[in-house]
N, C-alpha and C positions, 0 to 999 in steps of 0.2 A: 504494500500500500504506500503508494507516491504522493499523501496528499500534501500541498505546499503550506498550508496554514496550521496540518500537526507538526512539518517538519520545522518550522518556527517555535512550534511549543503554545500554540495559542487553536483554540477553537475559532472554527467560522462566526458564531451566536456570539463569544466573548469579544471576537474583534467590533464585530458591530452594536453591541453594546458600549464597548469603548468608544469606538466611535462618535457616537449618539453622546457619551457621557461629555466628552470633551469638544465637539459642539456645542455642548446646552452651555458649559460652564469660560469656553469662549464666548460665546454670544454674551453672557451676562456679564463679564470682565467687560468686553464693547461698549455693555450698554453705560455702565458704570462710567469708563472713558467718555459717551457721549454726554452724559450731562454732566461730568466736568467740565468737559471745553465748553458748554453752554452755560455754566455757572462763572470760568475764566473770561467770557464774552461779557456776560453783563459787570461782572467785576472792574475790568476795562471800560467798559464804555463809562459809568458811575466816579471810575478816575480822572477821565476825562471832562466830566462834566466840573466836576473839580478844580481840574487844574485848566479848563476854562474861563473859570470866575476867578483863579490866581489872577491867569494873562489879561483879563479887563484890568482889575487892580494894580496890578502893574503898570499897565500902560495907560492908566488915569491918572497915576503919581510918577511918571517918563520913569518908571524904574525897569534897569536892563532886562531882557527874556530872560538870558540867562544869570544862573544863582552857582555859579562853581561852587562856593564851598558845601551850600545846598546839595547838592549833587553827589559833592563827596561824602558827608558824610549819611547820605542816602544809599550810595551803595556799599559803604561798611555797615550800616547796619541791616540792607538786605545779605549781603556776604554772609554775615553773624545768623541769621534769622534764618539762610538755608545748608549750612551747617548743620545749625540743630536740627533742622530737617532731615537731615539724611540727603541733601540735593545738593550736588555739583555746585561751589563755589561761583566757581568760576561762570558755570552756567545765566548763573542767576544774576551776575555782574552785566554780562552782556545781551539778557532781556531786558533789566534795566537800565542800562545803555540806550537801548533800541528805542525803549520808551522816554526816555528823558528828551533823545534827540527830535523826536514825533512833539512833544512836548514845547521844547523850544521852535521849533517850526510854526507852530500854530501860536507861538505867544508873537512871536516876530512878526505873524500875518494880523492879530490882535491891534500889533501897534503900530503897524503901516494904514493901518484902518482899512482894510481889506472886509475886515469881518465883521 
């Protein structure tokens, strides 16, 4: 008897239960991830709205978009804050990088009066 899923050591009925099992529990890992990113989504947007009412105040009292030392010590304390997480450092420097820049963008458009 030549069959290929005894000579693995696994039944046909267990393979596809396995199967079946690590679908379902992918699928729910997924689902998980999706309403993260969708919790991440409005998180951002809500910052933004934020740090739009900065960029008016700012640029009602001519004060620069950008805030370096702001900045800095915004990404030591995110730095700090995904540590403890258990998340890549360095990761988290350069999403808030990403973000600060998006930031300064729209304050500079704020006070060109664009917006």
């Amino acid at each position: 008897m030549n069959n290929s899923a005894t000579d693995h050591g696994t039944h046909p009925d267990t393979a596809k239960t396995t199967d079946g099992d690590v679908s379902a529990e992918l699928s729910r890992l997924r689902d998980s991830i999706d309403n993260i990113d969708a919790a991440v989504v409005h998180m951002l947007a809500e910052r933004f709205k934020c740090t739009q009412q900065v960029g008016h105040l700012k640029a009602r009292h001519q004060l620069p978009p950008a805030d370096p030392g702001r900045e800095a010590s915004q990404i030591a304390r995110l730095r700090q804050l995904a540590e403890n997480a258990k998340l890549d450092p360095a990761f988290a420097e350069k999403l808030l990088t990403f973000i600060i820049a998006e930031v300064i963008r729209h304050h500079e458009t704020i006070a060109a009066g664009e917006e």
